[in-house]
C-alpha positions as CSV (number, residue, x, y, z in Angstrom):
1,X,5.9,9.6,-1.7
2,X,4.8,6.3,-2.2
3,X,0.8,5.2,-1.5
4,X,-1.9,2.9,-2.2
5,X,-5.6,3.8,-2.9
6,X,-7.9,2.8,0.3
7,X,-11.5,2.5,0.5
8,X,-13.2,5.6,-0.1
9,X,-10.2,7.4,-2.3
10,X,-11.7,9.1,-5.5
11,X,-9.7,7.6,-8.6
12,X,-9.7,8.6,-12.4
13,X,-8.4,6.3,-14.9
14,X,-6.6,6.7,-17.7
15,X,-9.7,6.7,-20.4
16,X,-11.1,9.6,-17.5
17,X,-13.7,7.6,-15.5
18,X,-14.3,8.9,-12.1
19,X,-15.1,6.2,-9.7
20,X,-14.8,6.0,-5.3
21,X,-12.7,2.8,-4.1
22,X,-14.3,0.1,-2.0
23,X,-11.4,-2.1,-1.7
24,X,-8.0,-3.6,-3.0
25,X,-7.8,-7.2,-4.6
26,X,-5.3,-9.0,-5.7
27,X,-6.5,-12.5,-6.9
28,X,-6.4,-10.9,-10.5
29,X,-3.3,-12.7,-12.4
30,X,-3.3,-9.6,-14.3
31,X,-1.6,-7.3,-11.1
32,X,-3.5,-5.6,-8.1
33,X,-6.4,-3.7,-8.4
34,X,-9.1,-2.2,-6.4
35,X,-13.0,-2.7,-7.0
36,X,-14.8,0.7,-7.7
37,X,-18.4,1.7,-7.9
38,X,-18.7,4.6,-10.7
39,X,-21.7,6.3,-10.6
40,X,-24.1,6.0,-7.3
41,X,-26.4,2.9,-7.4
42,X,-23.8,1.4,-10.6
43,X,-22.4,-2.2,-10.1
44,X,-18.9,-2.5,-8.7
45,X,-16.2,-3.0,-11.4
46,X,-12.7,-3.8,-11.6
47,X,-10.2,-1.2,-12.2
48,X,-6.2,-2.2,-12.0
49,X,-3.2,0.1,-11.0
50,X,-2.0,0.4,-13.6
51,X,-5.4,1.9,-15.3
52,X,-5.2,4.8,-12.3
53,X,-4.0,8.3,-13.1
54,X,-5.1,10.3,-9.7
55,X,-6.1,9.5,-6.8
56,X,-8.3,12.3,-4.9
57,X,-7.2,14.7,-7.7
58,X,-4.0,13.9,-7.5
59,X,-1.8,13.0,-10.5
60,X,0.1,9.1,-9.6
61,X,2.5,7.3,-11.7
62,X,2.4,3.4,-11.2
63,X,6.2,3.0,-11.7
64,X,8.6,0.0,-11.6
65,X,11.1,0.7,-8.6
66,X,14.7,-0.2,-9.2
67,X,14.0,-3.7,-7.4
68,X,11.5,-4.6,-10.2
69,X,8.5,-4.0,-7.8
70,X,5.7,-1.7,-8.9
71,X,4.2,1.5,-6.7
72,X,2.5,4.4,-7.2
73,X,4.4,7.5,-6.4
74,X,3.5,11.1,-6.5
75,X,5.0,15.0,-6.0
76,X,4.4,15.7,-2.7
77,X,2.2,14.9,0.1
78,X,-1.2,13.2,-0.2
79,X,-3.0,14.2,3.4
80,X,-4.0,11.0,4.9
81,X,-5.7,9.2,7.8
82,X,-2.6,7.3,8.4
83,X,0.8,8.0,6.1
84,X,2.1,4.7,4.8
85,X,5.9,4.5,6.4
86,X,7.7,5.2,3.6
87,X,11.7,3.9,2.1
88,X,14.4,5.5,4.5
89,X,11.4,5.6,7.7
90,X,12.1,4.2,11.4
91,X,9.5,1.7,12.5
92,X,9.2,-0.8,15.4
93,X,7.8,-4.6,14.1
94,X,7.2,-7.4,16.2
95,X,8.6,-10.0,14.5
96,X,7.2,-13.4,16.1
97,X,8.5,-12.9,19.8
98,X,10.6,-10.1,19.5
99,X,10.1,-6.5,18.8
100,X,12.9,-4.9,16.8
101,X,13.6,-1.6,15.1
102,X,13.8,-1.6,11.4
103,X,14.2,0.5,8.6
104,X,12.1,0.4,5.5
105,X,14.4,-0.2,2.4
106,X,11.1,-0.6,0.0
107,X,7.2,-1.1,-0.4
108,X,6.1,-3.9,-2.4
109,X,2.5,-5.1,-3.3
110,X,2.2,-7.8,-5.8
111,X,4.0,-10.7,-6.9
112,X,2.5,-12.7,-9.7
113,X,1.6,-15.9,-9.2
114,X,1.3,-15.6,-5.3
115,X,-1.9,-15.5,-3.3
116,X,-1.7,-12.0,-1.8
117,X,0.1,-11.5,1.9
118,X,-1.0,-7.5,1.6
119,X,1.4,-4.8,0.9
120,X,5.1,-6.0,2.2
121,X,7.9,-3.9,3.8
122,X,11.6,-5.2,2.9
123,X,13.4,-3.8,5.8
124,X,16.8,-3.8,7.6
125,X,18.0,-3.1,10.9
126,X,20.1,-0.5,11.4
127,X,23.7,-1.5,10.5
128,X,23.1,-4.2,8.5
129,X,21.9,-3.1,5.7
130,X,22.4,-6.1,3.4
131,X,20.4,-8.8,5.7
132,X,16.7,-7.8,4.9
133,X,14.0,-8.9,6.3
134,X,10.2,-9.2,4.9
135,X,7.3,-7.1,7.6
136,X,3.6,-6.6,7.0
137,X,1.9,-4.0,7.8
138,X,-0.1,-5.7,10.7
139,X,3.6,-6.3,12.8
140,X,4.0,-2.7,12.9
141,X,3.9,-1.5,16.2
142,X,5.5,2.1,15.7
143,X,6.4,4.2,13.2
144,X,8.9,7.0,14.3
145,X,8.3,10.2,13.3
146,X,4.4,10.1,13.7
147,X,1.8,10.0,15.8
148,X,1.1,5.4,15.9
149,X,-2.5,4.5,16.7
150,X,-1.6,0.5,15.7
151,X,-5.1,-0.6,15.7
152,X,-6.1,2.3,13.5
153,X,-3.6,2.5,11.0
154,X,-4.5,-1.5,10.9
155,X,-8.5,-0.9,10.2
156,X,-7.2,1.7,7.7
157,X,-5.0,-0.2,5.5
158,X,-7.2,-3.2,6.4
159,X,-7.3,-4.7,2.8
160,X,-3.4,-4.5,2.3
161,X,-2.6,-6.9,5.5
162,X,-3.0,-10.0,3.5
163,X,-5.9,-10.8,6.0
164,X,-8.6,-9.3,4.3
165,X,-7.2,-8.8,0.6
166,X,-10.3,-10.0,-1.5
Protein backbone atom coordinates (compact mmCIF):
# COMPACT_ATOMS: atom_id res chain seq x y z
CA UNK A 1 0.00 0.00 0.00
CA UNK A 2 1.34 3.16 -0.92
CA UNK A 3 0.72 6.51 1.49
CA UNK A 4 1.79 9.85 2.55
CA UNK A 5 1.99 11.24 6.09
CA UNK A 6 -0.91 13.93 6.76
CA UNK A 7 -1.20 16.34 9.40
CA UNK A 8 -1.64 14.83 12.59
CA UNK A 9 0.20 11.31 11.67
CA UNK A 10 2.77 10.21 14.53
CA UNK A 11 6.22 9.65 12.70
CA UNK A 12 9.65 8.21 14.07
CA UNK A 13 12.78 8.78 12.20
CA UNK A 14 15.46 6.90 11.64
CA UNK A 15 17.82 8.25 14.61
CA UNK A 16 14.17 7.32 16.78
CA UNK A 17 12.61 10.87 17.36
CA UNK A 18 9.02 10.74 17.88
CA UNK A 19 7.33 13.77 16.43
CA UNK A 20 3.20 14.62 15.20
CA UNK A 21 3.04 16.00 11.46
CA UNK A 22 1.67 19.47 10.83
CA UNK A 23 2.09 19.49 7.14
CA UNK A 24 3.94 18.44 3.86
CA UNK A 25 6.48 20.80 2.06
CA UNK A 26 8.16 20.53 -0.82
CA UNK A 27 10.22 23.76 -1.52
CA UNK A 28 13.21 21.79 0.02
CA UNK A 29 15.75 20.97 -3.06
CA UNK A 30 16.73 18.19 -0.91
CA UNK A 31 13.15 16.03 -1.65
CA UNK A 32 9.66 16.35 0.25
CA UNK A 33 9.25 16.55 3.68
CA UNK A 34 6.83 17.32 6.23
CA UNK A 35 7.30 19.99 9.23
CA UNK A 36 6.90 18.28 12.75
CA UNK A 37 6.64 19.62 16.17
CA UNK A 38 8.57 17.03 18.66
CA UNK A 39 7.77 17.57 21.97
CA UNK A 40 4.57 19.83 23.05
CA UNK A 41 5.34 23.61 23.14
CA UNK A 42 9.03 22.57 20.88
CA UNK A 43 9.54 24.62 17.63
CA UNK A 44 8.47 23.00 14.36
CA UNK A 45 11.43 21.34 12.49
CA UNK A 46 11.97 19.86 9.26
CA UNK A 47 12.02 16.25 8.86
CA UNK A 48 12.35 14.60 5.12
CA UNK A 49 10.97 11.21 3.78
CA UNK A 50 13.49 9.78 3.51
CA UNK A 51 14.47 10.35 7.38
CA UNK A 52 10.84 8.51 8.31
CA UNK A 53 10.77 4.94 9.51
CA UNK A 54 6.84 4.56 10.79
CA UNK A 55 4.21 6.39 10.52
CA UNK A 56 1.55 5.86 13.46
CA UNK A 57 3.58 2.77 14.55
CA UNK A 58 3.87 1.51 11.47
CA UNK A 59 7.11 0.40 9.87
CA UNK A 60 7.33 2.45 5.95
CA UNK A 61 10.07 2.02 3.45
CA UNK A 62 10.57 5.28 1.19
CA UNK A 63 11.40 3.15 -1.93
CA UNK A 64 12.23 4.08 -5.60
CA UNK A 65 9.34 2.55 -7.77
CA UNK A 66 10.40 1.01 -11.06
CA UNK A 67 9.57 4.54 -12.86
CA UNK A 68 12.29 6.23 -10.82
CA UNK A 69 9.71 7.98 -8.56
CA UNK A 70 9.92 7.65 -4.77
CA UNK A 71 6.91 6.49 -2.23
CA UNK A 72 6.46 5.13 0.80
CA UNK A 73 4.98 1.66 0.95
CA UNK A 74 4.09 -0.58 3.75
CA UNK A 75 2.65 -4.41 4.61
CA UNK A 76 -0.75 -3.98 4.80
CA UNK A 77 -3.37 -1.59 5.56
CA UNK A 78 -2.83 1.73 7.31
CA UNK A 79 -6.65 2.69 8.56
CA UNK A 80 -7.29 6.05 7.25
CA UNK A 81 -9.76 9.00 7.01
CA UNK A 82 -9.63 8.71 3.31
CA UNK A 83 -7.38 5.74 1.49
CA UNK A 84 -5.16 7.29 -1.17
CA UNK A 85 -6.46 5.50 -4.60
CA UNK A 86 -3.83 3.35 -5.02
CA UNK A 87 -1.78 1.65 -8.64
CA UNK A 88 -4.37 -0.73 -10.45
CA UNK A 89 -7.65 1.54 -8.69
CA UNK A 90 -10.74 2.87 -10.79
CA UNK A 91 -11.34 6.59 -10.29
CA UNK A 92 -13.45 9.20 -12.11
CA UNK A 93 -11.27 12.81 -12.87
CA UNK A 94 -12.56 15.71 -14.39
CA UNK A 95 -10.17 16.61 -16.67
CA UNK A 96 -10.91 20.44 -17.79
CA UNK A 97 -14.47 19.93 -19.30
CA UNK A 98 -14.78 16.44 -19.31
CA UNK A 99 -15.15 13.73 -16.73
CA UNK A 100 -13.52 10.50 -17.71
CA UNK A 101 -12.72 7.18 -15.97
CA UNK A 102 -9.15 6.34 -15.41
CA UNK A 103 -6.99 3.95 -13.94
CA UNK A 104 -4.09 4.72 -11.68
CA UNK A 105 -0.78 3.34 -13.22
CA UNK A 106 1.43 5.16 -10.36
CA UNK A 107 1.74 7.82 -7.42
CA UNK A 108 4.26 10.26 -7.71
CA UNK A 109 5.29 13.22 -5.31
CA UNK A 110 8.43 15.05 -6.12
CA UNK A 111 10.36 16.05 -8.90
CA UNK A 112 13.45 17.99 -8.29
CA UNK A 113 13.78 21.18 -9.50
CA UNK A 114 9.97 21.79 -9.83
CA UNK A 115 7.77 23.96 -7.70
CA UNK A 116 5.43 21.41 -6.11
CA UNK A 117 1.84 20.60 -8.13
CA UNK A 118 0.97 18.11 -4.87
CA UNK A 119 1.08 14.37 -5.11
CA UNK A 120 0.38 13.40 -9.06
CA UNK A 121 -1.55 10.34 -10.45
CA UNK A 122 -0.12 8.99 -13.97
CA UNK A 123 -3.22 7.34 -15.19
CA UNK A 124 -4.70 5.58 -18.26
CA UNK A 125 -7.95 4.94 -19.50
CA UNK A 126 -9.04 1.77 -19.85
CA UNK A 127 -7.71 0.20 -23.10
CA UNK A 128 -5.08 2.34 -23.67
CA UNK A 129 -2.74 1.67 -21.49
CA UNK A 130 0.27 3.26 -23.18
CA UNK A 131 -1.33 7.03 -23.59
CA UNK A 132 -1.08 8.27 -19.89
CA UNK A 133 -2.26 11.06 -18.59
CA UNK A 134 -1.02 13.30 -15.42
CA UNK A 135 -4.37 13.83 -12.51
CA UNK A 136 -4.18 15.60 -9.22
CA UNK A 137 -5.71 14.70 -6.47
CA UNK A 138 -8.14 17.80 -6.41
CA UNK A 139 -9.84 16.46 -10.21
CA UNK A 140 -10.82 13.33 -8.51
CA UNK A 141 -14.36 13.13 -8.41
CA UNK A 142 -14.79 9.27 -7.53
CA UNK A 143 -12.88 6.61 -6.54
CA UNK A 144 -14.48 3.15 -7.18
CA UNK A 145 -14.48 0.88 -4.72
CA UNK A 146 -15.02 3.29 -1.71
CA UNK A 147 -17.16 5.30 -0.15
CA UNK A 148 -16.03 9.38 -2.24
CA UNK A 149 -16.80 12.30 -0.03
CA UNK A 150 -14.68 14.77 -2.82
CA UNK A 151 -14.67 17.69 -0.59
CA UNK A 152 -13.42 15.63 2.27
CA UNK A 153 -10.89 13.53 0.88
CA UNK A 154 -9.76 17.21 -0.58
CA UNK A 155 -9.43 18.97 3.03
CA UNK A 156 -7.67 15.76 4.00
CA UNK A 157 -4.98 15.50 1.64
CA UNK A 158 -5.09 19.33 1.52
CA UNK A 159 -1.32 19.88 1.49
CA UNK A 160 -0.63 17.35 -1.41
CA UNK A 161 -3.03 19.28 -4.03
CA UNK A 162 -0.29 21.57 -5.04
CA UNK A 163 -2.62 24.34 -3.72
CA UNK A 164 -1.58 24.48 -0.41
CA UNK A 165 1.91 22.60 -0.47
CA UNK A 166 4.08 25.00 1.75
Amino acid sequence: MIIVPVSGDKIKTSDGLPAKVLSYSNLKPEGPAVLVQGSEGSPSETVFFQDIVKINDQKVRYVKNADGYKVFEIDGVMTRTFQLPQPGDSVRADNGDISREYEIKRIKLHVKDQQTRGLMLDVFQPGTEDLTEEITLDQITDVDHSLFNRSKFIAYYADYTGKAAA
